[in-house]
OpenMM code with the backbone's topology and positions (N, CA, C; nanometers):
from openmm import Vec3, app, unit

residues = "UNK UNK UNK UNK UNK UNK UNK UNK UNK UNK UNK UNK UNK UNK UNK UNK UNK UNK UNK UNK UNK UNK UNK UNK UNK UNK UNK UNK UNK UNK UNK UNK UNK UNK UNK UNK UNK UNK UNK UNK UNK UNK UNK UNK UNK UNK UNK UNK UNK UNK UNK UNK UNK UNK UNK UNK UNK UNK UNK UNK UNK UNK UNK UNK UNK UNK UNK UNK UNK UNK UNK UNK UNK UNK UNK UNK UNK UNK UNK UNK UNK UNK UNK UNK UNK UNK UNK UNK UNK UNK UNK UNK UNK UNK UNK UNK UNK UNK UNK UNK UNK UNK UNK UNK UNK UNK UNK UNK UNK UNK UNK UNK UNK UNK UNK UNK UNK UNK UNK UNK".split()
positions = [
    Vec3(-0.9061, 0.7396, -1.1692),
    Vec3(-0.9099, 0.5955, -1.1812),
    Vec3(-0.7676, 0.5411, -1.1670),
    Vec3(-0.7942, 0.4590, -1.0804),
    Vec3(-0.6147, 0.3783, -1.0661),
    Vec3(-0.6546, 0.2012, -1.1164),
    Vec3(-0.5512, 0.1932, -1.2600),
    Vec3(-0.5709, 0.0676, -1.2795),
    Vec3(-0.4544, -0.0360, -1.2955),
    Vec3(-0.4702, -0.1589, -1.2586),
    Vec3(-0.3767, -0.2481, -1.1952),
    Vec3(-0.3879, -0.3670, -1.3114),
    Vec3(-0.3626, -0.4796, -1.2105),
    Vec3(-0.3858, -0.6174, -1.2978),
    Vec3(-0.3645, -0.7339, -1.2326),
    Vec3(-0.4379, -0.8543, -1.2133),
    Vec3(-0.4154, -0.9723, -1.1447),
    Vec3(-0.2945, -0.9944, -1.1399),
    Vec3(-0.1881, -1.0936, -1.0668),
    Vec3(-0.0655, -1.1307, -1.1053),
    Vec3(-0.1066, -1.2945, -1.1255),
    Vec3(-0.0053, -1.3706, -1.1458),
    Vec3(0.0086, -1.5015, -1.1551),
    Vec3(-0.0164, -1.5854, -1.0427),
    Vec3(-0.0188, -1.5512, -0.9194),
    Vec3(-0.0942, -1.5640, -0.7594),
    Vec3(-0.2143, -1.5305, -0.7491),
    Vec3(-0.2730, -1.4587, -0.8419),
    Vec3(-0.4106, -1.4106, -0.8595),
    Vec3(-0.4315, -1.2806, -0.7540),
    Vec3(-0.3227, -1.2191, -0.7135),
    Vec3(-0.3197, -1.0993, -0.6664),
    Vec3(-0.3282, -1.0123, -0.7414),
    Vec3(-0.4560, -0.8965, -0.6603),
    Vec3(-0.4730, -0.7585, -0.7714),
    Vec3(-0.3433, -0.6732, -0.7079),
    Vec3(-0.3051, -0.6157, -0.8227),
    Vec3(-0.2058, -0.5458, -0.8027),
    Vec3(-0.2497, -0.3947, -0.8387),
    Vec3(-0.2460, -0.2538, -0.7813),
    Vec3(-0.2052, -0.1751, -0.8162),
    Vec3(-0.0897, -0.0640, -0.8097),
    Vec3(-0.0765, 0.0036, -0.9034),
    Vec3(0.0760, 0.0958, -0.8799),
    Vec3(-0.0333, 0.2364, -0.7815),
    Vec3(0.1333, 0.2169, -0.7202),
    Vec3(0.1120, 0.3443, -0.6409),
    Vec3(0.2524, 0.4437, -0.5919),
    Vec3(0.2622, 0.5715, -0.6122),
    Vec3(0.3547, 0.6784, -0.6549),
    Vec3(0.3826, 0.7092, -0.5315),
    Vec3(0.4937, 0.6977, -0.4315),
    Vec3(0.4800, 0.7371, -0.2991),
    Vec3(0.6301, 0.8640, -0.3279),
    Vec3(0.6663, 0.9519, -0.2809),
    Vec3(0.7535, 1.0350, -0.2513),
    Vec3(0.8479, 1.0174, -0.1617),
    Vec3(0.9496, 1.0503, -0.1196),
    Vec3(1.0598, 1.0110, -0.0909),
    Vec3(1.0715, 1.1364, 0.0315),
    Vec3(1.2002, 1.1699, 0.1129),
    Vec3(1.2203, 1.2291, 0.1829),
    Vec3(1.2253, 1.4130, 0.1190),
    Vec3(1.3482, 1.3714, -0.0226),
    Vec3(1.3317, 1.4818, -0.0930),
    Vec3(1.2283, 1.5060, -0.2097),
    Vec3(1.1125, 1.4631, -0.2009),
    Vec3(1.0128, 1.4941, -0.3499),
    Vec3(1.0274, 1.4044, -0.4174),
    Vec3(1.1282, 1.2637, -0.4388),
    Vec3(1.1426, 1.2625, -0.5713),
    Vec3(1.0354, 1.1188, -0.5363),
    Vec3(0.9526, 1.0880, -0.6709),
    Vec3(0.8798, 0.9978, -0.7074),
    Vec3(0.9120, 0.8636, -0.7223),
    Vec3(0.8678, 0.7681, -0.6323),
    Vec3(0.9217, 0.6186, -0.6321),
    Vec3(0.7968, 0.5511, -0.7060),
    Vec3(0.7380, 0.4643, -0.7739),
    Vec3(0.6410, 0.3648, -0.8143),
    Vec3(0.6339, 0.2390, -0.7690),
    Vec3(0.5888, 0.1912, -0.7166),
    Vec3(0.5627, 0.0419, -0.6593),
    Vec3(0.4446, 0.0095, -0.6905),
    Vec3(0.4447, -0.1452, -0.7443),
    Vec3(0.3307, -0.2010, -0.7413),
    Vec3(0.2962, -0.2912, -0.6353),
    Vec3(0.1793, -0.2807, -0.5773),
    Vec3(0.1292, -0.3097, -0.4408),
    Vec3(-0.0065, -0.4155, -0.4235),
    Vec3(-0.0162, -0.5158, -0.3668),
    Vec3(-0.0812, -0.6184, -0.3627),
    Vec3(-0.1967, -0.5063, -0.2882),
    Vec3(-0.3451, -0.5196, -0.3851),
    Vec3(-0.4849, -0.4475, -0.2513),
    Vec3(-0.4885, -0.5939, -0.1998),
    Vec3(-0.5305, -0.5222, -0.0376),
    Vec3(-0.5880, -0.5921, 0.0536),
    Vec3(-0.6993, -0.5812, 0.1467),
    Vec3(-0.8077, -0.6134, 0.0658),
    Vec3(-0.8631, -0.5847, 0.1676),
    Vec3(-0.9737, -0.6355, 0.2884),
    Vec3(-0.8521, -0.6862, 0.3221),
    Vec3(-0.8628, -0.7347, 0.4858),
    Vec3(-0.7720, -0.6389, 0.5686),
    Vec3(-0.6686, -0.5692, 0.4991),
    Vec3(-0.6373, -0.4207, 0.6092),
    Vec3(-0.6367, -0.3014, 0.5656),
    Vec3(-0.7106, -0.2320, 0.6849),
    Vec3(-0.7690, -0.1638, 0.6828),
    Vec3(-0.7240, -0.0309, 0.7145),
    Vec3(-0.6163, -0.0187, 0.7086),
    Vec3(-0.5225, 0.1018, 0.7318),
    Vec3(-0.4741, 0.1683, 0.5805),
    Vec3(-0.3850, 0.2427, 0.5337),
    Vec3(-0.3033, 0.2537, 0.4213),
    Vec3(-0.1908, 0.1931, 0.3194),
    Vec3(-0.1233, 0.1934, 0.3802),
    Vec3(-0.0252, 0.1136, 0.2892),
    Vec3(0.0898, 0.0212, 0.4096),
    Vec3(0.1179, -0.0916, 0.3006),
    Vec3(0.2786, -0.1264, 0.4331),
    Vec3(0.3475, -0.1536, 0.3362),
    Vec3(0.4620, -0.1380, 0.3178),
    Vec3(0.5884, -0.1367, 0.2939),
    Vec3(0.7115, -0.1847, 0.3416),
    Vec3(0.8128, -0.2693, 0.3192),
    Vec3(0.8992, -0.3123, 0.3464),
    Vec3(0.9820, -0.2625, 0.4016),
    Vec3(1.0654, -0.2956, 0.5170),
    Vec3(1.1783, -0.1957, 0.5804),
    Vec3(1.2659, -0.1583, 0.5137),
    Vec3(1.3680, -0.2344, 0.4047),
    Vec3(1.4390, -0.2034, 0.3212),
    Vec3(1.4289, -0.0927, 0.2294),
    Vec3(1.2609, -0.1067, 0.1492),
    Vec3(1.1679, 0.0361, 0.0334),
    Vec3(1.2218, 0.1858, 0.1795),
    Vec3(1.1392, 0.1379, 0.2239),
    Vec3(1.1252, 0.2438, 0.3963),
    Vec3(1.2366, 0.3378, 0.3824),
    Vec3(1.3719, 0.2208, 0.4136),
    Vec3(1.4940, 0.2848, 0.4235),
    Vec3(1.5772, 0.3765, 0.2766),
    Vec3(1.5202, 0.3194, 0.2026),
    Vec3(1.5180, 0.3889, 0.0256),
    Vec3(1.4956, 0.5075, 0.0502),
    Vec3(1.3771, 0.5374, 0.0951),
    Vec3(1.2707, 0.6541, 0.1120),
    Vec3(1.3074, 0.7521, 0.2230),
    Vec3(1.4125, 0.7117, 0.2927),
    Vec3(1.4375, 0.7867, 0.4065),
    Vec3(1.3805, 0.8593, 0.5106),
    Vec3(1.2550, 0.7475, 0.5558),
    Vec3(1.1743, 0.8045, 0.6541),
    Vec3(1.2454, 0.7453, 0.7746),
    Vec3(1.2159, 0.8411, 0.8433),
    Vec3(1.2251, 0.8130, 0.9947),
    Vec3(1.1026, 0.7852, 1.0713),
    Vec3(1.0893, 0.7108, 1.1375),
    Vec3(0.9550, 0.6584, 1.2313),
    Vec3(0.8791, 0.7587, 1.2895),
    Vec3(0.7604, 0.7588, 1.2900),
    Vec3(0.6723, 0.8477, 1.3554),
    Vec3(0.6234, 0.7924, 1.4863),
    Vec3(0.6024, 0.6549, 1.5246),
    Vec3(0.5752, 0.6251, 1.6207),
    Vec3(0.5520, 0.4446, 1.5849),
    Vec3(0.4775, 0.3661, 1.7337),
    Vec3(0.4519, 0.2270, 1.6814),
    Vec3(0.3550, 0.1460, 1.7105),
    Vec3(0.2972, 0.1081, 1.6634),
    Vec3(0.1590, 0.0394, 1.6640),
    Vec3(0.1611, -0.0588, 1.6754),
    Vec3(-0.0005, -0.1238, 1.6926),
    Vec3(-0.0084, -0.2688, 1.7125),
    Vec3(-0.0578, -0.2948, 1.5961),
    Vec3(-0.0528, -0.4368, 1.4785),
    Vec3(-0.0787, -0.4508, 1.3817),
    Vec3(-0.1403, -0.6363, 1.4338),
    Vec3(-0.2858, -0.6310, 1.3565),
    Vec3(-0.2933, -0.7874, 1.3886),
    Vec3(-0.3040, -0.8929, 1.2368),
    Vec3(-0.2237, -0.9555, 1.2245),
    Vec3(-0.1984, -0.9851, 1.1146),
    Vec3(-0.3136, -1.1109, 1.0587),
    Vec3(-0.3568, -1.1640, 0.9279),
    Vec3(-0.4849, -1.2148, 0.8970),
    Vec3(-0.4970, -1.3805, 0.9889),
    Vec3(-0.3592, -1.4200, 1.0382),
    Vec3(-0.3539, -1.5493, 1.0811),
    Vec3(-0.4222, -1.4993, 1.2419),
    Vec3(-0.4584, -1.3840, 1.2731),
    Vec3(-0.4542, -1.3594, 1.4030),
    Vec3(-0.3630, -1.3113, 1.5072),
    Vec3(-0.2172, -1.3211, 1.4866),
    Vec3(-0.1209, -1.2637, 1.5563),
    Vec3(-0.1433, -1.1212, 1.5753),
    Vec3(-0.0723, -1.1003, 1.6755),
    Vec3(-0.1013, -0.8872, 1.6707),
    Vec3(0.0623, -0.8775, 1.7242),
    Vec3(0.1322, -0.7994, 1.6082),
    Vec3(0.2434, -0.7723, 1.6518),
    Vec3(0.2821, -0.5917, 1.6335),
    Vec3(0.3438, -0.5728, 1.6869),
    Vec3(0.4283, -0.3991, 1.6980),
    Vec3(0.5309, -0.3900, 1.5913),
    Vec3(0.4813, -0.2370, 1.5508),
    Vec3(0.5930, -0.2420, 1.3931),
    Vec3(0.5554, -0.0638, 1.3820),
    Vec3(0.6953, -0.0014, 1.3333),
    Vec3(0.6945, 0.1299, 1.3193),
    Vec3(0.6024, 0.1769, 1.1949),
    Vec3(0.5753, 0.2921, 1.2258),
    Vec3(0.5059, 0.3448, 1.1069),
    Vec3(0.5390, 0.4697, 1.0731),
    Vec3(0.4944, 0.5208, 0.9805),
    Vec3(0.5877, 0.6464, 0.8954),
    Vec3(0.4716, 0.7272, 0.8790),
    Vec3(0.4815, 0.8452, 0.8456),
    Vec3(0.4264, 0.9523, 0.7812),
    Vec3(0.4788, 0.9506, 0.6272),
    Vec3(0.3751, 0.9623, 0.5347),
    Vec3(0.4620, 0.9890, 0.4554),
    Vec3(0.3166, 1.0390, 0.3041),
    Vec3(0.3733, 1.0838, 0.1637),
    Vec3(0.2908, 1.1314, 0.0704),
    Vec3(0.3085, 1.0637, -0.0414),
    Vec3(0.1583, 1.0082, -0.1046),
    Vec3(0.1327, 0.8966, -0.2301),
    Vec3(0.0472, 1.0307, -0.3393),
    Vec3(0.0810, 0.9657, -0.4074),
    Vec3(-0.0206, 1.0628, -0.5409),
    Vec3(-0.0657, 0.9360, -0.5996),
    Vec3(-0.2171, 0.9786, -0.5381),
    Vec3(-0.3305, 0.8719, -0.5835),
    Vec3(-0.4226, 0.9464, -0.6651),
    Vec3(-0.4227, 0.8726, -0.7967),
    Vec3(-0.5279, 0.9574, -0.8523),
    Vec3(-0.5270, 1.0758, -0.9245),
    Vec3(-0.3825, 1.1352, -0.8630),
    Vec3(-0.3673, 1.2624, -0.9804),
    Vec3(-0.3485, 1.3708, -0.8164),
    Vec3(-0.4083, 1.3449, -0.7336),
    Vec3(-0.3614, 1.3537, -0.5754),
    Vec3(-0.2594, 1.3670, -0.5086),
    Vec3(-0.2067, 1.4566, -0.4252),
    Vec3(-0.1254, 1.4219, -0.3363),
    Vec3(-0.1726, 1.3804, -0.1985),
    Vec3(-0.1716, 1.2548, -0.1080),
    Vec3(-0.2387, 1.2313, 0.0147),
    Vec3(-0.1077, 1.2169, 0.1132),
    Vec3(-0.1319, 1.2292, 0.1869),
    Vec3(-0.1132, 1.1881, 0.3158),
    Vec3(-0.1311, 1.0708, 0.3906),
    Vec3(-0.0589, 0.9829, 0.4063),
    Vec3(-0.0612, 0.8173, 0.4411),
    Vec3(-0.0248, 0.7943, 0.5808),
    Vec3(-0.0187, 0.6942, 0.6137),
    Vec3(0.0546, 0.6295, 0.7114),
    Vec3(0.1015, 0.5089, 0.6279),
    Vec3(0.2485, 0.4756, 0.6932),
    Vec3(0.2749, 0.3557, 0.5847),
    Vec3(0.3402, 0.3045, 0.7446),
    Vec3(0.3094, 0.1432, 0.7342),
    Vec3(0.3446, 0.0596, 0.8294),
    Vec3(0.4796, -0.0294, 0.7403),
    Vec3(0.5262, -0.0425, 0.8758),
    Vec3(0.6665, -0.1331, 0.8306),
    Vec3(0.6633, -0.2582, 0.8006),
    Vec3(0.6765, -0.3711, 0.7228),
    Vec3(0.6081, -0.5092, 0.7168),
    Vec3(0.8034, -0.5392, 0.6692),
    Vec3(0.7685, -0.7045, 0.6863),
    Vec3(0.9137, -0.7515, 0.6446),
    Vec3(0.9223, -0.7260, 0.5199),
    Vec3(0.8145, -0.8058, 0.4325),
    Vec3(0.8349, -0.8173, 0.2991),
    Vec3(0.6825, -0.8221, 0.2241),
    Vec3(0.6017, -0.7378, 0.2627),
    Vec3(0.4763, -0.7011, 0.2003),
    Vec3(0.4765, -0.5804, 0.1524),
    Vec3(0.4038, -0.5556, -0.0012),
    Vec3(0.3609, -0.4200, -0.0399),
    Vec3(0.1617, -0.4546, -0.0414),
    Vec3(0.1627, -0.3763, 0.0538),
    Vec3(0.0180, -0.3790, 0.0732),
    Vec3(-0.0583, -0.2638, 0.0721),
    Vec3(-0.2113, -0.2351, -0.0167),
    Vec3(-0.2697, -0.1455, -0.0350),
    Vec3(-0.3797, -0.1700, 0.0690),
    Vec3(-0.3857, -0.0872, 0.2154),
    Vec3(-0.5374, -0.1272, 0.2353),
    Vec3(-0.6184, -0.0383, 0.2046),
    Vec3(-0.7642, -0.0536, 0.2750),
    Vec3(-0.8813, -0.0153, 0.2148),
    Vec3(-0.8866, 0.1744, 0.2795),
    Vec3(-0.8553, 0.1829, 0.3504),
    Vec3(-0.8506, 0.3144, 0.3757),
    Vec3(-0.8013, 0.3995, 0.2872),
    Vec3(-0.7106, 0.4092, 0.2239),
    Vec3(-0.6708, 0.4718, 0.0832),
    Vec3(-0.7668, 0.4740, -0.0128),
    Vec3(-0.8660, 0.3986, -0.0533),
    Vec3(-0.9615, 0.3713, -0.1387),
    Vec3(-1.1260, 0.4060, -0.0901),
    Vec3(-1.1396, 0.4147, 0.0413),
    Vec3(-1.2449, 0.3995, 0.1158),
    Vec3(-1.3298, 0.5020, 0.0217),
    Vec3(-1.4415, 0.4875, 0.0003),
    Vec3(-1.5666, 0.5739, -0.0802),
    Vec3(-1.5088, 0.5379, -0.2664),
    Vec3(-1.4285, 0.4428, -0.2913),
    Vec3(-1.4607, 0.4074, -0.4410),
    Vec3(-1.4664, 0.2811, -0.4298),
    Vec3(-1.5114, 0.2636, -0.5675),
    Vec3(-1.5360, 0.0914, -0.6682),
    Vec3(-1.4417, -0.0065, -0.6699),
    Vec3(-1.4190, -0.0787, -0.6295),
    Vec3(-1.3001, -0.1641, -0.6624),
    Vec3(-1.3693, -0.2796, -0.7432),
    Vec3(-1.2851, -0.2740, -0.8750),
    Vec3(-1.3343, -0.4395, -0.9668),
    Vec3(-1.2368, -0.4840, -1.0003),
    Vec3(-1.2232, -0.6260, -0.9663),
    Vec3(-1.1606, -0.6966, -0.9803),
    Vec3(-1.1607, -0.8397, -1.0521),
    Vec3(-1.1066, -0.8417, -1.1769),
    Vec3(-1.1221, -0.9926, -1.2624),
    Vec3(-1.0131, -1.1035, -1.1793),
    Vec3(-1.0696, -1.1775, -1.1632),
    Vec3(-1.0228, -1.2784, -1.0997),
    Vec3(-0.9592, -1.3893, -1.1686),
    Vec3(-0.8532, -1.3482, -1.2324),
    Vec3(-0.7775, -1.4377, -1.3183),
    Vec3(-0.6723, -1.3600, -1.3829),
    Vec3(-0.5460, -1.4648, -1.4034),
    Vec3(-0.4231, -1.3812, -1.3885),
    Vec3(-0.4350, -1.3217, -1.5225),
    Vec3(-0.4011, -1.1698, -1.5085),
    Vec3(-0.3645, -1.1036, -1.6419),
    Vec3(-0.5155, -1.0388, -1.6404),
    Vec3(-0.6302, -1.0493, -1.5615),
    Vec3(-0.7230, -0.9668, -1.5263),
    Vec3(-0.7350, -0.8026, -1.4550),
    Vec3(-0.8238, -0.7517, -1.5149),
    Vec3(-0.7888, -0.5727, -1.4766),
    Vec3(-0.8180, -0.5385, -1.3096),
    Vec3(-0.7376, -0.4725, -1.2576),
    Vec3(-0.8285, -0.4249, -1.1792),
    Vec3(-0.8281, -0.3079, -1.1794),
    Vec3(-0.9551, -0.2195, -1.1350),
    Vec3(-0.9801, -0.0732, -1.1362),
    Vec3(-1.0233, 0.0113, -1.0183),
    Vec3(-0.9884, 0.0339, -0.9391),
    Vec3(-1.0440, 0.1555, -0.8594),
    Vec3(-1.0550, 0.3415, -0.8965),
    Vec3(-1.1778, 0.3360, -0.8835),
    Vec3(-1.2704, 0.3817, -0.9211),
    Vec3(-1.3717, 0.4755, -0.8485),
] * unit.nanometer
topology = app.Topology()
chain = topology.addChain("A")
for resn in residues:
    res = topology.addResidue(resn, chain)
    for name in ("N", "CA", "C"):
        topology.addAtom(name, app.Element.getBySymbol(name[0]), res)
């Protein structure tokens, strides 16, 4: 079970444990989204923390409709008690959980700030 909490935007937030180049454990808390449908995105700056180097670059279409190109990473989250295997996309300034990370559990979500959320 991974559990989070509305923010003051009424965004569910959950933490998520991503690894670094050498092992070591970073925590971020990450807005779910799910309207994308990939893994995670992350900021170029976190990115550069983490010391990944690009794996290649994709097309990303963003919720207004735009579709723009942005690097993406390889990289490992411990979800759950888990170690996975991600793709993390480069965003300016989004921490985003999508639904592919979660795909086959529960997501509940209280809709009001300081509300739980749980995936499940």
């Amino acid at each position: 079970m991974i559990a989070g909490f509305v923010n003051q935007d009424l965004e569910p937030m959950v933490p998520v444990a991503i690894l670094d180049i050498n092992g070591y454990r970073w925590r971020r808390e990450v807005i779910v989204d799910t309207g994308f449908d990939s893994d995670l995105t992350l900021d170029a700056e976190f990115i550069g923390q983490l010391g990944f180097t690009p794996a290649g670059q994709t097309e990303m279409t963003l919720a207004d409709g735009q579709t723009i190109k942005c690097n993406f990473y390889e990289a490992t989250v411990i979800w759950d008690g888990d170690y996975r295997g991600v793709y993390v996309m480069e965003s300016e300034n989004q921490f985003l959980l999508g639904t592919n990370l979660f795909r086959g559990s529960t997501l509940t979500v209280q809709m009001w700030e300081g509300g739980d959320v749980v995936i499940d």
